[in-house]
PyMOL Python script that loads the backbone (N, CA, C, O; Angstrom):
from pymol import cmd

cmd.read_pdbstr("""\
ATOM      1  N   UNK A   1      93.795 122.920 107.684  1.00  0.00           N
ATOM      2  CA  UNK A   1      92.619 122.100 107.596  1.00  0.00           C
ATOM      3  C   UNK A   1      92.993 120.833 106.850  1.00  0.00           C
ATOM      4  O   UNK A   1      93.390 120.745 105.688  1.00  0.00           O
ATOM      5  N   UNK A   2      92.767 119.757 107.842  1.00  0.00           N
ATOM      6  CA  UNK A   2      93.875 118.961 106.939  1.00  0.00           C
ATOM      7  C   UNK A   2      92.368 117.816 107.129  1.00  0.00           C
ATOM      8  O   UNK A   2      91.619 117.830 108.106  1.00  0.00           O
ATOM      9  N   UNK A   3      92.217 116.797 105.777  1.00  0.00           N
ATOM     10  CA  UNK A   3      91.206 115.846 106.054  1.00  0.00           C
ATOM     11  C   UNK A   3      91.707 114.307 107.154  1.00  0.00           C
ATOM     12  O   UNK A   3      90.922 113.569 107.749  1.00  0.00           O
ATOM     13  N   UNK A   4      93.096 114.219 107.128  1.00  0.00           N
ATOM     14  CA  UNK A   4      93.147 113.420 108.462  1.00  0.00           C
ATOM     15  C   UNK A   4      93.292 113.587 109.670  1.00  0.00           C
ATOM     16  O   UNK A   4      93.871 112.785 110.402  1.00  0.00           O
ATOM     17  N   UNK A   5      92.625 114.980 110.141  1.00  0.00           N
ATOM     18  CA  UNK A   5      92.561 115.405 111.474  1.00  0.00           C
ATOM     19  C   UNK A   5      91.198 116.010 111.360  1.00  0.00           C
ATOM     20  O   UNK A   5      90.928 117.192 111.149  1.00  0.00           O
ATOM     21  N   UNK A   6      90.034 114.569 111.609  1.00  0.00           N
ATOM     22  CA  UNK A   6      88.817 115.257 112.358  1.00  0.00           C
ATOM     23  C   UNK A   6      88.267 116.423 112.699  1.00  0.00           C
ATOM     24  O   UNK A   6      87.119 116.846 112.559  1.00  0.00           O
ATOM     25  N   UNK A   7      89.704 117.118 113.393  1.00  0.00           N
ATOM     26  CA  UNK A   7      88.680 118.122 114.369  1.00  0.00           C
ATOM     27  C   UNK A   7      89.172 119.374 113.422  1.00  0.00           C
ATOM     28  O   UNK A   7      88.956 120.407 114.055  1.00  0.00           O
ATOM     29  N   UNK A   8      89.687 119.633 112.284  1.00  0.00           N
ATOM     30  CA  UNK A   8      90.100 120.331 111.665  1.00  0.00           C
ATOM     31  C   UNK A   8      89.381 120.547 110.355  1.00  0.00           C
ATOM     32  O   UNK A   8      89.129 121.536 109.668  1.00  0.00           O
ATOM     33  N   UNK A   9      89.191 119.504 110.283  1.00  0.00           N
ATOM     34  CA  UNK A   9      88.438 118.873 109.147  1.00  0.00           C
ATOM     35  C   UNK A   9      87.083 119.351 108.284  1.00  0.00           C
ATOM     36  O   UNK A   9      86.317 118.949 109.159  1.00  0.00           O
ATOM     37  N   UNK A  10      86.418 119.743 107.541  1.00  0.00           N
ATOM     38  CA  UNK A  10      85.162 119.803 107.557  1.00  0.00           C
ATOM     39  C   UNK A  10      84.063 119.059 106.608  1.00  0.00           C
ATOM     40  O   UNK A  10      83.847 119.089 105.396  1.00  0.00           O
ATOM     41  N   UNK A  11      83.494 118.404 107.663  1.00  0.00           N
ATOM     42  CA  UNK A  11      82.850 116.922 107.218  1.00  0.00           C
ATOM     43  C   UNK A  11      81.250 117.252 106.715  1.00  0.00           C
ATOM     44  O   UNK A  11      80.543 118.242 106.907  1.00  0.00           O
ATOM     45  N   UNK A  12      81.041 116.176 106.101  1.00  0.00           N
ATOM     46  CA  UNK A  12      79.295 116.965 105.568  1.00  0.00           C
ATOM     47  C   UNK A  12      78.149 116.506 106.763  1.00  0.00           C
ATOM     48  O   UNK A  12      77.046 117.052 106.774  1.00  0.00           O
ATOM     49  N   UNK A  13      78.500 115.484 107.737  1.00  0.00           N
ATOM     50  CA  UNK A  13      77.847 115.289 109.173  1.00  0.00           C
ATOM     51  C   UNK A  13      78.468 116.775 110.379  1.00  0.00           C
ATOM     52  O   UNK A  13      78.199 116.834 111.579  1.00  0.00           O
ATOM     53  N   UNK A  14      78.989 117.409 109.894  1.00  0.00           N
ATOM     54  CA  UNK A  14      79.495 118.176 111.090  1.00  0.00           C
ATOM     55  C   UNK A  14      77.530 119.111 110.876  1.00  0.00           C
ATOM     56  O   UNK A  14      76.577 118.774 110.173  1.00  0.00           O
ATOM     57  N   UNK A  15      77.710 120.344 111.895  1.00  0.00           N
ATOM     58  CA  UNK A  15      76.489 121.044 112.191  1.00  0.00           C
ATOM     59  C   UNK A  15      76.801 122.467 111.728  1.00  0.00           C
ATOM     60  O   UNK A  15      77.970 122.833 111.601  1.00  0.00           O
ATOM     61  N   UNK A  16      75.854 123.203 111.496  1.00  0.00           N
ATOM     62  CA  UNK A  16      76.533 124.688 111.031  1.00  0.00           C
ATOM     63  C   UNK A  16      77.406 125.650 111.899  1.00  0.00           C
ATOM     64  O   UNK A  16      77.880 126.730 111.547  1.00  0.00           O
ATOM     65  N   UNK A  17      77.535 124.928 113.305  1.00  0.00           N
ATOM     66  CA  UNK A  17      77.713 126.095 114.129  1.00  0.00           C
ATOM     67  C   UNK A  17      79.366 124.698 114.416  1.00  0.00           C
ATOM     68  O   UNK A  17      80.333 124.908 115.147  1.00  0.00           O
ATOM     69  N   UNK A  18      79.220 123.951 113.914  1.00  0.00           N
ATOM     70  CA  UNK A  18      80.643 123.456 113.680  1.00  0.00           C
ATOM     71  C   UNK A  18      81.362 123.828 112.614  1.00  0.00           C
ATOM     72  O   UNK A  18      82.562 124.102 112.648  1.00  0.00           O
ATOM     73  N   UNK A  19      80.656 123.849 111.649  1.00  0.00           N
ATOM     74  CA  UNK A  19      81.291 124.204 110.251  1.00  0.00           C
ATOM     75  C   UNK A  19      81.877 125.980 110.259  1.00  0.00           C
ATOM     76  O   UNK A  19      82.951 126.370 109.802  1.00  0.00           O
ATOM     77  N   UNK A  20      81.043 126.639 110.772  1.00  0.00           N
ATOM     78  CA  UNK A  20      81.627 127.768 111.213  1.00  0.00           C
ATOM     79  C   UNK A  20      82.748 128.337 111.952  1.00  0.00           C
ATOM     80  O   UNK A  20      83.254 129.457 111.877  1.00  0.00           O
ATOM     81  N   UNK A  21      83.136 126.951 112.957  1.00  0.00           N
ATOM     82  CA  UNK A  21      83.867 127.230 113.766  1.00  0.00           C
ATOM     83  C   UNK A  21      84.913 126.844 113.616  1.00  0.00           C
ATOM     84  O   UNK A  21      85.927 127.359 114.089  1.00  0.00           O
ATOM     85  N   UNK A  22      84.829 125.332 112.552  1.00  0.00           N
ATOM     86  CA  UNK A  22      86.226 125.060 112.129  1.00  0.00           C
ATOM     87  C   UNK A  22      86.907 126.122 110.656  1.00  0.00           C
ATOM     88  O   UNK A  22      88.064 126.088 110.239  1.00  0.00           O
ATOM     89  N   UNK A  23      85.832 126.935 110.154  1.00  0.00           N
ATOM     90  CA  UNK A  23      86.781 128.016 108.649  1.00  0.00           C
ATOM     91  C   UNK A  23      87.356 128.873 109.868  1.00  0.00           C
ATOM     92  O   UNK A  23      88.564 129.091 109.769  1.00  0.00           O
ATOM     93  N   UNK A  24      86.746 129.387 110.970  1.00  0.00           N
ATOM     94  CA  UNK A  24      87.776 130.679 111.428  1.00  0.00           C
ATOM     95  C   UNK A  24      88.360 130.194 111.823  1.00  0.00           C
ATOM     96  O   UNK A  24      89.447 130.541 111.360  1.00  0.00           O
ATOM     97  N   UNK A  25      88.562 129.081 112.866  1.00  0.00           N
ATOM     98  CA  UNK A  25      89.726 128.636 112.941  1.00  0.00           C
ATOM     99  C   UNK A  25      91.400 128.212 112.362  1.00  0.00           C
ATOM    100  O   UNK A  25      92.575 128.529 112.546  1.00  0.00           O
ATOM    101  N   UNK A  26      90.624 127.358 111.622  1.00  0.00           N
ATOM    102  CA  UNK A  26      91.294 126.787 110.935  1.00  0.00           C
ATOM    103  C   UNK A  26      92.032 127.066 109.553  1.00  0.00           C
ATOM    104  O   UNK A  26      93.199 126.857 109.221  1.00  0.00           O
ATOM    105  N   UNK A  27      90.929 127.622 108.843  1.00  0.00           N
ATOM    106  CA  UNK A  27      91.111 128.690 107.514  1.00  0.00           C
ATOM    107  C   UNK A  27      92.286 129.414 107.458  1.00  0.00           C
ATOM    108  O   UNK A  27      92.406 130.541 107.939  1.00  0.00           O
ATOM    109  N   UNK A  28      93.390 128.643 106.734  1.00  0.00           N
ATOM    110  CA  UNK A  28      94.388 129.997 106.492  1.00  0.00           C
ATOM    111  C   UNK A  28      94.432 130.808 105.627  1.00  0.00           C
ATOM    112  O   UNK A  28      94.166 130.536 104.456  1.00  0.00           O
ATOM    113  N   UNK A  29      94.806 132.064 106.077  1.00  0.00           N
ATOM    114  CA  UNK A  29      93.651 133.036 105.171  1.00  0.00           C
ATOM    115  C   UNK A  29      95.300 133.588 104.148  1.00  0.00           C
ATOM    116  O   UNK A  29      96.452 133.316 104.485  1.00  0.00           O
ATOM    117  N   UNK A  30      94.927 134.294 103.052  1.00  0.00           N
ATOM    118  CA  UNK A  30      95.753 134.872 102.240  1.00  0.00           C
ATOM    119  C   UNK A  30      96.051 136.153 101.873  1.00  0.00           C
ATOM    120  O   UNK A  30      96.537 136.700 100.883  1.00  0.00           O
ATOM    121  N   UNK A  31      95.300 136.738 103.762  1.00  0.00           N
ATOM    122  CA  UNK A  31      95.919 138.358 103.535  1.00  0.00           C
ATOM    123  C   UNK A  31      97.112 138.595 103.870  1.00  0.00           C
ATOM    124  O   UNK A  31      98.022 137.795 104.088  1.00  0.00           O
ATOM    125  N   UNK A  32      97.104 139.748 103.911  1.00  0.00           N
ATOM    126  CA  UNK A  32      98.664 140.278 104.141  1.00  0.00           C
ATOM    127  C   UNK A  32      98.765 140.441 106.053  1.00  0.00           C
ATOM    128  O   UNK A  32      97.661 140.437 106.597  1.00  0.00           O
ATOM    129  N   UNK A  33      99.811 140.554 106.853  1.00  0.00           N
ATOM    130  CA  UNK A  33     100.163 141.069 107.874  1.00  0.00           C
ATOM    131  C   UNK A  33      99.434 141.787 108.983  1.00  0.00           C
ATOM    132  O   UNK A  33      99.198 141.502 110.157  1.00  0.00           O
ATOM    133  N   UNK A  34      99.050 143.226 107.895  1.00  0.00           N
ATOM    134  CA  UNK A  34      97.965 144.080 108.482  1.00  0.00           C
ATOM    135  C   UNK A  34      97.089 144.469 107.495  1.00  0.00           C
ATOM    136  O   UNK A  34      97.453 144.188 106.353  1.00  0.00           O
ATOM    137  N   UNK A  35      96.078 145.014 107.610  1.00  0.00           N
ATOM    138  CA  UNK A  35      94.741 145.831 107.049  1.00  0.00           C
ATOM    139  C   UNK A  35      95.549 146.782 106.118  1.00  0.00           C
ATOM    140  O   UNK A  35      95.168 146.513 104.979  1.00  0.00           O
ATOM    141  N   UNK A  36      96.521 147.807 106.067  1.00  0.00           N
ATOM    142  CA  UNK A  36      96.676 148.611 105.513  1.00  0.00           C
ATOM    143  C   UNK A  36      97.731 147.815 104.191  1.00  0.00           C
ATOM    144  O   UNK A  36      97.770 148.431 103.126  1.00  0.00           O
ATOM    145  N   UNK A  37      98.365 146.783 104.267  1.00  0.00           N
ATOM    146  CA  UNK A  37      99.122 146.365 103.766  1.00  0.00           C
ATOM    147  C   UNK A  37      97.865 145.392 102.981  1.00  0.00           C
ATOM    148  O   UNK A  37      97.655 145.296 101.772  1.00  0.00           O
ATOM    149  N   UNK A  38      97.328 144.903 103.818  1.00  0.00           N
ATOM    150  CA  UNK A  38      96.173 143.656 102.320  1.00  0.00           C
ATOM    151  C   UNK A  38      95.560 145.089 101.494  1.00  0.00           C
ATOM    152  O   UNK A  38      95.539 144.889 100.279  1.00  0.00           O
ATOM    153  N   UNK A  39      95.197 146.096 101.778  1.00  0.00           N
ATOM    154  CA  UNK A  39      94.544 147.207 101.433  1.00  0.00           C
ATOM    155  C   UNK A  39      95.481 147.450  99.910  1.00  0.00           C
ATOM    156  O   UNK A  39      95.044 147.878  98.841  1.00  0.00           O
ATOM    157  N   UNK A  40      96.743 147.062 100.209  1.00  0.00           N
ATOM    158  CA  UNK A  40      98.004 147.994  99.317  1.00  0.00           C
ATOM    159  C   UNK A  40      98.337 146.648  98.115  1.00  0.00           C
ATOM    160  O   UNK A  40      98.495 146.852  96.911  1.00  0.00           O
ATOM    161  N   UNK A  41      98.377 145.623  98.617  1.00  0.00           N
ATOM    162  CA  UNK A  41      99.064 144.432  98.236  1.00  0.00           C
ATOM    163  C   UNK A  41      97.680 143.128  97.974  1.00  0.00           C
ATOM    164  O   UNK A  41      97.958 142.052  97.445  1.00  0.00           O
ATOM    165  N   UNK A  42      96.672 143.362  98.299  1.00  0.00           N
ATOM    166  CA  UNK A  42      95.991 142.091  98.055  1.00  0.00           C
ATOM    167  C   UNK A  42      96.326 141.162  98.587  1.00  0.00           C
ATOM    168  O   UNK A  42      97.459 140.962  99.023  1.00  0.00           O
ATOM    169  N   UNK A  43      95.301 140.354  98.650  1.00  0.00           N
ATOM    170  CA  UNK A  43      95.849 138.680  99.396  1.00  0.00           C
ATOM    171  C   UNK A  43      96.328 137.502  98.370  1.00  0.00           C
ATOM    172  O   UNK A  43      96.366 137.521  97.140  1.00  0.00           O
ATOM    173  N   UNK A  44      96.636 136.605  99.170  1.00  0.00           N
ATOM    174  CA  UNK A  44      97.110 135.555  97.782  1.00  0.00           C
ATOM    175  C   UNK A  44      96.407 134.190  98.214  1.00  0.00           C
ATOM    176  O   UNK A  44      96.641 133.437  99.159  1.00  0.00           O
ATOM    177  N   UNK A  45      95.254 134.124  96.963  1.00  0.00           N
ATOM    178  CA  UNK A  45      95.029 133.196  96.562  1.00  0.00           C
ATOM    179  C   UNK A  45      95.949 131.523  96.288  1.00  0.00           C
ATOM    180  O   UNK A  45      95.469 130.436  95.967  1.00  0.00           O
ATOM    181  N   UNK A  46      96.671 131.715  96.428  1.00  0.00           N
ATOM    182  CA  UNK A  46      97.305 130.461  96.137  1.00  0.00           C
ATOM    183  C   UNK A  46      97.586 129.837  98.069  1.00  0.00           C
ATOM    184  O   UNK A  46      98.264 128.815  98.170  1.00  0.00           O
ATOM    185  N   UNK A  47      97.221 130.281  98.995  1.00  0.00           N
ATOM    186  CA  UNK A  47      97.368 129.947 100.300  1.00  0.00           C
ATOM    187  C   UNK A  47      96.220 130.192 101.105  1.00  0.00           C
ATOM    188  O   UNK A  47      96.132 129.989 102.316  1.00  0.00           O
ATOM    189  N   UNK A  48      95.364 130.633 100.356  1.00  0.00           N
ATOM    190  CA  UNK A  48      93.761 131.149 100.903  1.00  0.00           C
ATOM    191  C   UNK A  48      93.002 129.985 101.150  1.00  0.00           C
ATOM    192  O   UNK A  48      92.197 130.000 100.218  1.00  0.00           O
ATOM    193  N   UNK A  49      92.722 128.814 101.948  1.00  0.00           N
ATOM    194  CA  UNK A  49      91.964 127.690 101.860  1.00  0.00           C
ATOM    195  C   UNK A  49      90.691 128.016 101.841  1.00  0.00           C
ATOM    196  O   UNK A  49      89.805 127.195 101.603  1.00  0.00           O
ATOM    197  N   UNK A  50      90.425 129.608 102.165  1.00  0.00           N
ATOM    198  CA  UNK A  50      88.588 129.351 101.404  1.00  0.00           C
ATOM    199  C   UNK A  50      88.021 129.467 100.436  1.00  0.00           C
ATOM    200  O   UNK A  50      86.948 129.055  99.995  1.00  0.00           O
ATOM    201  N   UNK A  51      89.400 130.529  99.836  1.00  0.00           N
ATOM    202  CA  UNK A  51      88.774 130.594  98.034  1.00  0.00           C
ATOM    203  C   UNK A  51      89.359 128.939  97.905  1.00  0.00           C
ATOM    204  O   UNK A  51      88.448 128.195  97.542  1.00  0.00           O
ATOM    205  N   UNK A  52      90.084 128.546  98.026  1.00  0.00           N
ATOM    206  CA  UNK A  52      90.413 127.008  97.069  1.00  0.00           C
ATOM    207  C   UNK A  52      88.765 126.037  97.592  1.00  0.00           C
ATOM    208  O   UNK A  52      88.282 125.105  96.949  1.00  0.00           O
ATOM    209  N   UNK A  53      88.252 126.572  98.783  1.00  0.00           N
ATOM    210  CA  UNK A  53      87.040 125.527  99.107  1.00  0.00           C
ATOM    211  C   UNK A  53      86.109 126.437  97.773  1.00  0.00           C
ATOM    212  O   UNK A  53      85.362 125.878  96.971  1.00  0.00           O
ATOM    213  N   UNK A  54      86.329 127.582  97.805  1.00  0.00           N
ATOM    214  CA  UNK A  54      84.893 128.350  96.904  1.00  0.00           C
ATOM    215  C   UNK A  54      85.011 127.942  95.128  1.00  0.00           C
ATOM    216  O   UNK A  54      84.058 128.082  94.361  1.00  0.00           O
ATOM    217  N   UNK A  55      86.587 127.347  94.643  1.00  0.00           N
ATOM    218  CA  UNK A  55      86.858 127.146  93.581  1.00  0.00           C
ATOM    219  C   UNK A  55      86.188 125.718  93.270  1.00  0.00           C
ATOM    220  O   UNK A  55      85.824 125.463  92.123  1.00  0.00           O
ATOM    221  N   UNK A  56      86.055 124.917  94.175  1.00  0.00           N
ATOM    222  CA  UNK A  56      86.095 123.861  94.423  1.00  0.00           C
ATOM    223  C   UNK A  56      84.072 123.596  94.045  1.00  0.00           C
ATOM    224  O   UNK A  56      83.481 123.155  93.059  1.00  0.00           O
ATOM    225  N   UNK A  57      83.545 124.179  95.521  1.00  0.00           N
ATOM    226  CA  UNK A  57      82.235 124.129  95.512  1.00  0.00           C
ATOM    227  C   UNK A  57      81.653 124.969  94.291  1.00  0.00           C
ATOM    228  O   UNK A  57      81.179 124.271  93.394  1.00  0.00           O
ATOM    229  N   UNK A  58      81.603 126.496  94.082  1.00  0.00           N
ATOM    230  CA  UNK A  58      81.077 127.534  93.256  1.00  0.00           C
ATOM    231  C   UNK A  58      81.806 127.616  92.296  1.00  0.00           C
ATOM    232  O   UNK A  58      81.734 128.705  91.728  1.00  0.00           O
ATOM    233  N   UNK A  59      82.625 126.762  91.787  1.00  0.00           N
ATOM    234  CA  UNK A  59      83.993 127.060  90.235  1.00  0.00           C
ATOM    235  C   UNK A  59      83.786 128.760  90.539  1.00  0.00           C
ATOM    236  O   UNK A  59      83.021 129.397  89.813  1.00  0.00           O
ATOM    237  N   UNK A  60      84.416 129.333  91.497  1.00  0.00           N
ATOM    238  CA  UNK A  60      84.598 130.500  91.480  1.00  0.00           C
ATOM    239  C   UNK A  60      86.178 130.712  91.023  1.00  0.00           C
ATOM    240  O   UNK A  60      87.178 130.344  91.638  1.00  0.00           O
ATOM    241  N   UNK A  61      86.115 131.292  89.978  1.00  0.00           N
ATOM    242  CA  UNK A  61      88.034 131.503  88.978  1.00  0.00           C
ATOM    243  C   UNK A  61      88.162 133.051  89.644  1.00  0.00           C
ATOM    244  O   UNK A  61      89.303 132.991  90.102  1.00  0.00           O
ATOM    245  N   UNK A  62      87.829 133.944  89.857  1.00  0.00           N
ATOM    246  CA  UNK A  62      88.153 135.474  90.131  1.00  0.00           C
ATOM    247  C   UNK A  62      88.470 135.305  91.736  1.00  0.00           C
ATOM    248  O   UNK A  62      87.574 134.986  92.517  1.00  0.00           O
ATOM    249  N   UNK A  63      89.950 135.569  92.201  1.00  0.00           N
ATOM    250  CA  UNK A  63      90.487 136.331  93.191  1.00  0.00           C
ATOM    251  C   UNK A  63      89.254 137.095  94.324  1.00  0.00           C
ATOM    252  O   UNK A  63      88.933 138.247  94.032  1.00  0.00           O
ATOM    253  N   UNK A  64      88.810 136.666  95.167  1.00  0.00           N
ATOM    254  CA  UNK A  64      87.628 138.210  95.628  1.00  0.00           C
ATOM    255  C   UNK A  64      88.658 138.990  96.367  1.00  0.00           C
ATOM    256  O   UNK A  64      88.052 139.969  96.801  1.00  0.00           O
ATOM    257  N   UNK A  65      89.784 139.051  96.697  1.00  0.00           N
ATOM    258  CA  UNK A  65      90.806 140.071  97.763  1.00  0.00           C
ATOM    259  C   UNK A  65      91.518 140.861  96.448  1.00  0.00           C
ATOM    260  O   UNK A  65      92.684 141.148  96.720  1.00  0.00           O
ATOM    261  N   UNK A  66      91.247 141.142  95.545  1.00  0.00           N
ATOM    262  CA  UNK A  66      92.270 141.849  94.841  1.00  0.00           C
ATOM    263  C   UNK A  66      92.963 143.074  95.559  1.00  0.00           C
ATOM    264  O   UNK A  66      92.484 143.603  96.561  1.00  0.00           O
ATOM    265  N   UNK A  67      94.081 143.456  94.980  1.00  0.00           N
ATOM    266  CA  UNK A  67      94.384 145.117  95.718  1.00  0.00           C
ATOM    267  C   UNK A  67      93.210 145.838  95.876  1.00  0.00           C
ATOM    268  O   UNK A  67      92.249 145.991  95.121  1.00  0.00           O
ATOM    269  N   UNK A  68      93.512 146.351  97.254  1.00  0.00           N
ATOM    270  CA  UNK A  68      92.248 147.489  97.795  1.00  0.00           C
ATOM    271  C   UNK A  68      91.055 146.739  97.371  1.00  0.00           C
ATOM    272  O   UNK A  68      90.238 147.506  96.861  1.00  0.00           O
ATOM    273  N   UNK A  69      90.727 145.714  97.395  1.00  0.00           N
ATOM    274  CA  UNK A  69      88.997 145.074  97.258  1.00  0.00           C
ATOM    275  C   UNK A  69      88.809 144.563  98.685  1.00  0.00           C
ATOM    276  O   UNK A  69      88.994 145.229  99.703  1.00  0.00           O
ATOM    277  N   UNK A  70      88.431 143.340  98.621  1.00  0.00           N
ATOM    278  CA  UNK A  70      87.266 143.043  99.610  1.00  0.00           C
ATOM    279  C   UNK A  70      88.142 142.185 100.187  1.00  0.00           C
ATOM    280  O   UNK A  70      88.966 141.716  99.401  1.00  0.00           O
ATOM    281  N   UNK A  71      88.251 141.694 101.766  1.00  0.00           N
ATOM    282  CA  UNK A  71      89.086 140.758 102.873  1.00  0.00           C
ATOM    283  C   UNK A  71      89.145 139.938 102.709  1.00  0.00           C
ATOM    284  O   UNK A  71      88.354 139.407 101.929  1.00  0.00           O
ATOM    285  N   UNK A  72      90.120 139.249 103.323  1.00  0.00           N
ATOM    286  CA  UNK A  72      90.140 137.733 103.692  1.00  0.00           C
ATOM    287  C   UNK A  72      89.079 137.171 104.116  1.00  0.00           C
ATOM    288  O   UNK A  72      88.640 136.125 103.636  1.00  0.00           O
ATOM    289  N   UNK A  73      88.442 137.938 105.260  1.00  0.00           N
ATOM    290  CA  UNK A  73      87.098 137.416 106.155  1.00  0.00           C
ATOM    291  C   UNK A  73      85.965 137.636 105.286  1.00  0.00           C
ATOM    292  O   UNK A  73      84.892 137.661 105.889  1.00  0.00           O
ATOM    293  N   UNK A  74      85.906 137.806 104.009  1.00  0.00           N
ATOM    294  CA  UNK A  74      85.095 137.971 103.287  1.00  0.00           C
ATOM    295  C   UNK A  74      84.711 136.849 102.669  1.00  0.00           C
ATOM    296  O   UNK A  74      83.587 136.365 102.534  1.00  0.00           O
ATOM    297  N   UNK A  75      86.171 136.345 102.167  1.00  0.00           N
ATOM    298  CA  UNK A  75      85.609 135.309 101.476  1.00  0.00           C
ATOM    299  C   UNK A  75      85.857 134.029 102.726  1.00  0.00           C
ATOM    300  O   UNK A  75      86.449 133.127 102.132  1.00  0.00           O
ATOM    301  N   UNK A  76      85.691 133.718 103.828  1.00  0.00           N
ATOM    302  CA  UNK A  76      85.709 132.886 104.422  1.00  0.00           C
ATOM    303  C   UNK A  76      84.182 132.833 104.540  1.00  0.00           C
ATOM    304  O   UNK A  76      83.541 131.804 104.323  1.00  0.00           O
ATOM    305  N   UNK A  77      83.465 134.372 105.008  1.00  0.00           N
ATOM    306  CA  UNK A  77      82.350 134.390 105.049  1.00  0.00           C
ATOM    307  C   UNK A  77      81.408 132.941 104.241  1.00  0.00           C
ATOM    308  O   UNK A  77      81.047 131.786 104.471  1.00  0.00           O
ATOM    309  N   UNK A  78      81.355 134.271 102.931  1.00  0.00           N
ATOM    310  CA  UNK A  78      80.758 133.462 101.482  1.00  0.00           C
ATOM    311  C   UNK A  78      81.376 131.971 101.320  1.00  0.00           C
ATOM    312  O   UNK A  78      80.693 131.215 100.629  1.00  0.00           O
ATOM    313  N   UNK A  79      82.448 131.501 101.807  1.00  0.00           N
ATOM    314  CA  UNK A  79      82.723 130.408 101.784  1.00  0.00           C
ATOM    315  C   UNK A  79      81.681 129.200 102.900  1.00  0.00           C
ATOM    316  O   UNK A  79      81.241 128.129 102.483  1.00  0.00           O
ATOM    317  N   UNK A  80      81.500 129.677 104.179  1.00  0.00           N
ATOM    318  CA  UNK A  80      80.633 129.541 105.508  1.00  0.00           C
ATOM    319  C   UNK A  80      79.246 129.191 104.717  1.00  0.00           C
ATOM    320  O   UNK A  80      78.612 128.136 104.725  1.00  0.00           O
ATOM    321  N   UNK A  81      79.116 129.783 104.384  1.00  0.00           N
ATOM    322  CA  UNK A  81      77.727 130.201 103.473  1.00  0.00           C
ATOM    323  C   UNK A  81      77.471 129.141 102.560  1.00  0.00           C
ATOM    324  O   UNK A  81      76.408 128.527 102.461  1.00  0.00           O
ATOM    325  N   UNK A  82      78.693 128.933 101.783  1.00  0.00           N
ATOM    326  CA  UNK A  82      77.976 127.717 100.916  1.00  0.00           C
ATOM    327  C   UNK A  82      78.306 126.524 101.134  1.00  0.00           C
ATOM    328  O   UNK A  82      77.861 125.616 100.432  1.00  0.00           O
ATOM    329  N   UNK A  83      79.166 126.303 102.169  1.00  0.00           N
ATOM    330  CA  UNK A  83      79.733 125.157 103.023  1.00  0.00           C
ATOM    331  C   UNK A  83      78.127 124.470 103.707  1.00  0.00           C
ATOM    332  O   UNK A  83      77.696 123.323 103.588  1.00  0.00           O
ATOM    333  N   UNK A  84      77.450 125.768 104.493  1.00  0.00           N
ATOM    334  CA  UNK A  84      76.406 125.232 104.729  1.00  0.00           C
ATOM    335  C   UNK A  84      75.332 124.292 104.378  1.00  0.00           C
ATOM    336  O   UNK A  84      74.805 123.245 104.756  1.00  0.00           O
ATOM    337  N   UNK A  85      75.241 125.706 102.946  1.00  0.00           N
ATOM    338  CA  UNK A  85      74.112 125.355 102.321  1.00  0.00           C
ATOM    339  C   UNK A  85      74.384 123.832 101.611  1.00  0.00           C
ATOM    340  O   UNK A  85      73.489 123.011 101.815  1.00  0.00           O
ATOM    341  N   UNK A  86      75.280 123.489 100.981  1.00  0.00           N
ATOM    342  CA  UNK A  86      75.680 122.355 100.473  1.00  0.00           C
ATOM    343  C   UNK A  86      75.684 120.922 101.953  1.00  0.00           C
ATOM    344  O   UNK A  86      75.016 119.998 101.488  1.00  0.00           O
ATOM    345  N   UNK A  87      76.009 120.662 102.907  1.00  0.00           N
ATOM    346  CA  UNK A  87      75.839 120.362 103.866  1.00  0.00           C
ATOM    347  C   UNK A  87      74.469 119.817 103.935  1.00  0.00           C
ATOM    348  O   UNK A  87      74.037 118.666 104.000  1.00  0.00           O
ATOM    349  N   UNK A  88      73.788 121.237 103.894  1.00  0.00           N
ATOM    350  CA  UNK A  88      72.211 121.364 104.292  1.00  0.00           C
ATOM    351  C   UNK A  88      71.307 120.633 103.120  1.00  0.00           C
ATOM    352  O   UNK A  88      70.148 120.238 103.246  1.00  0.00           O
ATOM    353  N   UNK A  89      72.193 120.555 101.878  1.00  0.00           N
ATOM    354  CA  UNK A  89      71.220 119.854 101.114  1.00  0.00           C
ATOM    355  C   UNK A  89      71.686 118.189 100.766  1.00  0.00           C
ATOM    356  O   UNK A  89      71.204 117.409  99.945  1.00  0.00           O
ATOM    357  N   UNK A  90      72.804 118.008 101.734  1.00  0.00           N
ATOM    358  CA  UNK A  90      72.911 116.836 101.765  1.00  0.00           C
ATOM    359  C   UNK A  90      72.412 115.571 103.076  1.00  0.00           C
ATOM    360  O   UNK A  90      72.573 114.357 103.201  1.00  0.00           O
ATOM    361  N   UNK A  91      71.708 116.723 103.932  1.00  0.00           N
ATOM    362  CA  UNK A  91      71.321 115.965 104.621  1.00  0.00           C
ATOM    363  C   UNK A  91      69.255 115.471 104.526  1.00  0.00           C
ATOM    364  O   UNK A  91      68.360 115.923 103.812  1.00  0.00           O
ATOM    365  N   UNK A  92      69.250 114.487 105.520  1.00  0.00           N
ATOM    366  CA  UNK A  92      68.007 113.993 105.462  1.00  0.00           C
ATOM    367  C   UNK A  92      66.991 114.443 106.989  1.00  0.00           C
ATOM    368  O   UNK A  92      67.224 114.331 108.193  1.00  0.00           O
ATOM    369  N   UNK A  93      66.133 114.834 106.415  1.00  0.00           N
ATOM    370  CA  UNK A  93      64.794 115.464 107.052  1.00  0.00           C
ATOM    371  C   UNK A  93      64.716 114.412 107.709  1.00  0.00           C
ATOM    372  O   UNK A  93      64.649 113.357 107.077  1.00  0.00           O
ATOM    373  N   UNK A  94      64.696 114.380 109.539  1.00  0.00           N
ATOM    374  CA  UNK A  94      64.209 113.102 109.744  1.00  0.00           C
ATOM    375  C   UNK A  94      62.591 113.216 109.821  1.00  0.00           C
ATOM    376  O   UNK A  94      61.909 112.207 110.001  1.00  0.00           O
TER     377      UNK A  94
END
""", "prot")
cmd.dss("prot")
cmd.show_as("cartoon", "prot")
cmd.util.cbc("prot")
cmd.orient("prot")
């Protein structure tokens, strides 16, 4: 997700059902290989671009993939989520 490629990009004019489409896409996530291995090993935060968007927007400091916790697609989710909502409160009612 790089900010000089548009279509990768995620802009505060994009729409929710764009903004959605560019985190799964695009989002490189910081699990492991397979399910049983992020399960064993956790993901890594330091290559996760949605916790760095969630650190960013929510000063969220806690890891959410620790060993055996919660997915990658988890926090892309909750990331989706406040990508929106922030979006949504920057725009104008026509």
């Amino acid at each position: 997700m790089s900010a000089s490629i548009e279509s990768s990009s995620i802009l505060v004019r994009d729409s929710p059902k764009q903004i959605a489409a560019k985190i799964k896409q695009y989002a490189f996530s910081g699990g492991q290989e397979t399910l049983e291995e992020h399960r064993a090993k956790g993901g890594n935060p330091d290559v996760d671009v949605s916790y760095q968007y969630l650190r960013f927007f929510l000063e969220v400091r806690t890891w959410p993939c620790p060993e055996g916790g919660s997915l990658s697609s988890d926090s892309n989710c909750r990331t989706m989520e406040s990508l929106l909502a922030y979006t949504k409160s920057t725009r104008r009612e026509p």
